[in-house]
PyMOL CGO cylinders between C-alpha atoms (Angstrom):
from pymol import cmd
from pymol.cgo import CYLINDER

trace = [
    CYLINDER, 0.00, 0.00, 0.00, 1.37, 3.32, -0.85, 0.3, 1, 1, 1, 1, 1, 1,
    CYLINDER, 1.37, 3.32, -0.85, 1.80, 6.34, 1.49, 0.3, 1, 1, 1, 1, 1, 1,
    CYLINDER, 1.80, 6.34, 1.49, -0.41, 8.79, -0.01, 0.3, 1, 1, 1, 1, 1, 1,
    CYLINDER, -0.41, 8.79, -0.01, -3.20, 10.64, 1.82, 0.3, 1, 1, 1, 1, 1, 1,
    CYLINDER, -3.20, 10.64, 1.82, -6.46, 9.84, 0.05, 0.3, 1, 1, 1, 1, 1, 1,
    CYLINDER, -6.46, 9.84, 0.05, -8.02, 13.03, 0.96, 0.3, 1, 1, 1, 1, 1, 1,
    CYLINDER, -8.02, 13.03, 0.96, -5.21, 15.95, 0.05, 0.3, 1, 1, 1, 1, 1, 1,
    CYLINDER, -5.21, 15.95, 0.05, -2.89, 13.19, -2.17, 0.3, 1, 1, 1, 1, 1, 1,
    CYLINDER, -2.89, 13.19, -2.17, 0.38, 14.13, -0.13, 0.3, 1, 1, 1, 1, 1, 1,
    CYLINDER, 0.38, 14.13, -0.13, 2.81, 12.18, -0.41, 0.3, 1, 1, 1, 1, 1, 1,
    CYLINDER, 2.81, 12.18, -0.41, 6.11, 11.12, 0.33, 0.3, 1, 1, 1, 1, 1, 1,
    CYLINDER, 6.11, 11.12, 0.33, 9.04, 13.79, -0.70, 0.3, 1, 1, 1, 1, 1, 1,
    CYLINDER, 9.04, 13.79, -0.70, 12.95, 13.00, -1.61, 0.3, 1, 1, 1, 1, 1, 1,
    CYLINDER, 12.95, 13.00, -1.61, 15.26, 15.42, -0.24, 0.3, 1, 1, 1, 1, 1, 1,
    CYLINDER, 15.26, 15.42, -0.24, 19.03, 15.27, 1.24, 0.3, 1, 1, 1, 1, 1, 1,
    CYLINDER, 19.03, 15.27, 1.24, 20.12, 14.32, 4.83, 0.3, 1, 1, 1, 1, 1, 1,
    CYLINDER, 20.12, 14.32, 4.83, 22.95, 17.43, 5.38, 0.3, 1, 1, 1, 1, 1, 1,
    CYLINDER, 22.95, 17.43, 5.38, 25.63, 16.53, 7.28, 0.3, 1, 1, 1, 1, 1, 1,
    CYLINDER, 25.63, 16.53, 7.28, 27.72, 18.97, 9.79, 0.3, 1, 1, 1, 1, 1, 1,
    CYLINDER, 27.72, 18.97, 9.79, 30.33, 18.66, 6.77, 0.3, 1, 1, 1, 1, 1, 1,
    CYLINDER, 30.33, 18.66, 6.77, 27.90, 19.52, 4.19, 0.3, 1, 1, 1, 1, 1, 1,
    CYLINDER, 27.90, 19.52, 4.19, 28.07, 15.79, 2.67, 0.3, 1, 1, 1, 1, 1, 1,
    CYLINDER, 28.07, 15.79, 2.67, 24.52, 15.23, 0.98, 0.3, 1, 1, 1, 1, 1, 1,
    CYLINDER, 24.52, 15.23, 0.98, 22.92, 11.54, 1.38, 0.3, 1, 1, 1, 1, 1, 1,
    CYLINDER, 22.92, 11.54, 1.38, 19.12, 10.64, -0.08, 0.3, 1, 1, 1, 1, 1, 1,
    CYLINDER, 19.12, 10.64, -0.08, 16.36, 10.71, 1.97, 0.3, 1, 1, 1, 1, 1, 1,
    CYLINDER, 16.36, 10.71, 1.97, 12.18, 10.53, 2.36, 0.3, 1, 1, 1, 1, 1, 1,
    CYLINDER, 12.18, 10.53, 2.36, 9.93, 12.70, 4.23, 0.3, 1, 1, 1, 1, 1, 1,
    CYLINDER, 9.93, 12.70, 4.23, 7.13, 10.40, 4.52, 0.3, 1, 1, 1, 1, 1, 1,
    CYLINDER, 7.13, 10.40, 4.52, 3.32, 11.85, 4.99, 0.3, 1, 1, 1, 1, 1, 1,
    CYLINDER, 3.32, 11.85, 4.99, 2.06, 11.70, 8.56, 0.3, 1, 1, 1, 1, 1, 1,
    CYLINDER, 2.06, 11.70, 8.56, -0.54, 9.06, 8.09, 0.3, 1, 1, 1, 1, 1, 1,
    CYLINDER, -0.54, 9.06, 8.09, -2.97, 7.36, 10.00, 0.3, 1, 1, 1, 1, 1, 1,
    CYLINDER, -2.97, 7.36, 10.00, -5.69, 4.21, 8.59, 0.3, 1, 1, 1, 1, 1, 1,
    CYLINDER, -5.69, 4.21, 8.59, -9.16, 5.70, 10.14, 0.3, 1, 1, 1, 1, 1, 1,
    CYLINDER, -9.16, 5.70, 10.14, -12.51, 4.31, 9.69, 0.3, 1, 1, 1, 1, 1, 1,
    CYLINDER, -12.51, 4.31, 9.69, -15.53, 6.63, 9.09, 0.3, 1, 1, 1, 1, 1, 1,
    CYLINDER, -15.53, 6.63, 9.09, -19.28, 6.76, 9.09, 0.3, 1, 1, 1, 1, 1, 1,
    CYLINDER, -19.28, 6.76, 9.09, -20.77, 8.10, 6.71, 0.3, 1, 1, 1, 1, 1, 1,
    CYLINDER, -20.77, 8.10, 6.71, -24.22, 9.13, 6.82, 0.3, 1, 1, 1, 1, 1, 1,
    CYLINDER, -24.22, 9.13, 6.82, -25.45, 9.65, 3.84, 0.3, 1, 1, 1, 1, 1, 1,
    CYLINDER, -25.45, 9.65, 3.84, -24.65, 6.69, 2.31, 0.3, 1, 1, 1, 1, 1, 1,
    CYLINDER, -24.65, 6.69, 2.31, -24.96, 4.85, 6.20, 0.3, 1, 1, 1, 1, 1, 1,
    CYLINDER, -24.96, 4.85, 6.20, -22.05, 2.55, 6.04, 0.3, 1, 1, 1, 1, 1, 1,
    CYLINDER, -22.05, 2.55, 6.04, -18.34, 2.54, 7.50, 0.3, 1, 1, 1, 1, 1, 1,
    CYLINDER, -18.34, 2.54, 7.50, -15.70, 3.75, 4.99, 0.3, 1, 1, 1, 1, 1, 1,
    CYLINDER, -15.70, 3.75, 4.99, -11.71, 3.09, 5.49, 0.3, 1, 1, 1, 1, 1, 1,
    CYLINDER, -11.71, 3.09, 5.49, -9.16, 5.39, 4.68, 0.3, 1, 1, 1, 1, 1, 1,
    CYLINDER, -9.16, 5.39, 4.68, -5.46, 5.98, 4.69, 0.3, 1, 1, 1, 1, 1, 1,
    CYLINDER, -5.46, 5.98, 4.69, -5.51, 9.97, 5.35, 0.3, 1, 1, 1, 1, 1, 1,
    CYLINDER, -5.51, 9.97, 5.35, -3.09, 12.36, 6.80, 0.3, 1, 1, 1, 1, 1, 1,
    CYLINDER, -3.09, 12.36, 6.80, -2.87, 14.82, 9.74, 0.3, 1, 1, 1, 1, 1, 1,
    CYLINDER, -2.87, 14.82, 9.74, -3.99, 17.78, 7.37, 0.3, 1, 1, 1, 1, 1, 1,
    CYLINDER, -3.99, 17.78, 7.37, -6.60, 15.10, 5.70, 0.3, 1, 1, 1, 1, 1, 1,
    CYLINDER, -6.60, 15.10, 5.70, -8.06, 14.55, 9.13, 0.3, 1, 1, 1, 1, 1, 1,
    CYLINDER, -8.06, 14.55, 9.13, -8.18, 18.48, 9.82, 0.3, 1, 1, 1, 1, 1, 1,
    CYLINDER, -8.18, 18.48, 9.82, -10.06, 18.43, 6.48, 0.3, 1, 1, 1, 1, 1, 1,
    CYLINDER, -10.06, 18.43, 6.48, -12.83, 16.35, 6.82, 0.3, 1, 1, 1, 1, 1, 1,
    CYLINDER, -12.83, 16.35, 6.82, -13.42, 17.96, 10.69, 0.3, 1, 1, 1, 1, 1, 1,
    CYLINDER, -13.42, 17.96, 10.69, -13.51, 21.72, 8.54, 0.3, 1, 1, 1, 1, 1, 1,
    CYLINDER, -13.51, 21.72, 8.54, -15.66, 20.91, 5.54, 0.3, 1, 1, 1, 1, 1, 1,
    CYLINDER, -15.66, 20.91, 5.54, -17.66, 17.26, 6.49, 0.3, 1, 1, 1, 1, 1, 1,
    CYLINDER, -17.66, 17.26, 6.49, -16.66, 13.64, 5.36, 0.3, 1, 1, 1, 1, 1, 1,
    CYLINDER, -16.66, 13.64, 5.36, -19.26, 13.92, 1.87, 0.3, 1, 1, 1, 1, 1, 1,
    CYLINDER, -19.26, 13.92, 1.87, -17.68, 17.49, 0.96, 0.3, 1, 1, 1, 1, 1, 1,
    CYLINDER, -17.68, 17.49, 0.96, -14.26, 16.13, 1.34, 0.3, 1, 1, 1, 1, 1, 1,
    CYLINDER, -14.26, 16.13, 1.34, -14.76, 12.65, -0.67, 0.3, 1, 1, 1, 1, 1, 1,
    CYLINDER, -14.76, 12.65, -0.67, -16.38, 14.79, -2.98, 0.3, 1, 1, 1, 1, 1, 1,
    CYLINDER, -16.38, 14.79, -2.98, -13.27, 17.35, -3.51, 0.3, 1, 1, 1, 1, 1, 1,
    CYLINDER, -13.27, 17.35, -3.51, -10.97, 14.25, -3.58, 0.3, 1, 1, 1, 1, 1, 1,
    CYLINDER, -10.97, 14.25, -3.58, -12.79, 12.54, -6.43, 0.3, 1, 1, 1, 1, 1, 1,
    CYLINDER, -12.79, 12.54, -6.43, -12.74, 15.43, -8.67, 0.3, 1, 1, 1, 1, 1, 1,
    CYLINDER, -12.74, 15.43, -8.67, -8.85, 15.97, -8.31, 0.3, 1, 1, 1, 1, 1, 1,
    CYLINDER, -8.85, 15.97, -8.31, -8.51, 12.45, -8.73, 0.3, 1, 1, 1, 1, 1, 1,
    CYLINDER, -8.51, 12.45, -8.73, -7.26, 11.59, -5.14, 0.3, 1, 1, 1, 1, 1, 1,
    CYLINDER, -7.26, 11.59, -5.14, -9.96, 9.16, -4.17, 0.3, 1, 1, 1, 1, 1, 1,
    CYLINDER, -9.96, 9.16, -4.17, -9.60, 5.36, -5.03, 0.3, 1, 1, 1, 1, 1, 1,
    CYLINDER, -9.60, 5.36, -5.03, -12.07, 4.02, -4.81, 0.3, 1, 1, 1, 1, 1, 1,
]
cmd.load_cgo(trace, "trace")
């Protein structure tokens, strides 16, 4: 399973670990995320997701529907 955010579609970055000498290695900044379980009431059943922190922040702002909603049309969602 991948680590992106179903809701926002973050996901993991590449950078470089900087050493005190300035030597450059590879790295990953992975997404803070978390496998939740929802209701959702207008279609009364229990959805699973693999969102992040700002995901989570998300559906508390705008509602679980408006959210899945936003994340289907920018292609985020698959479901």
């Amino acid at each position: 399973m991948s680590k992106i955010c179903q809701i926002t579609g973050k996901k993991a970055m590449v950078g470089n670990n900087v050493s005190h000498s300035n030597k450059k290695t590879k790295r990953k900044f992975n997404v803070n995320l978390f496998r939740k379980k929802f209701y959702w009431v207008e279609e009364d059943c229990w959805i699973s997701l693999n969102v992040s922190a700002a995901g989570l922040r998300t559906i508390n702002k705008i509602g679980l529907d408006a959210a899945l909603k936003r994340a289907a049309t920018d292609g985020y969602l698959n479901a």
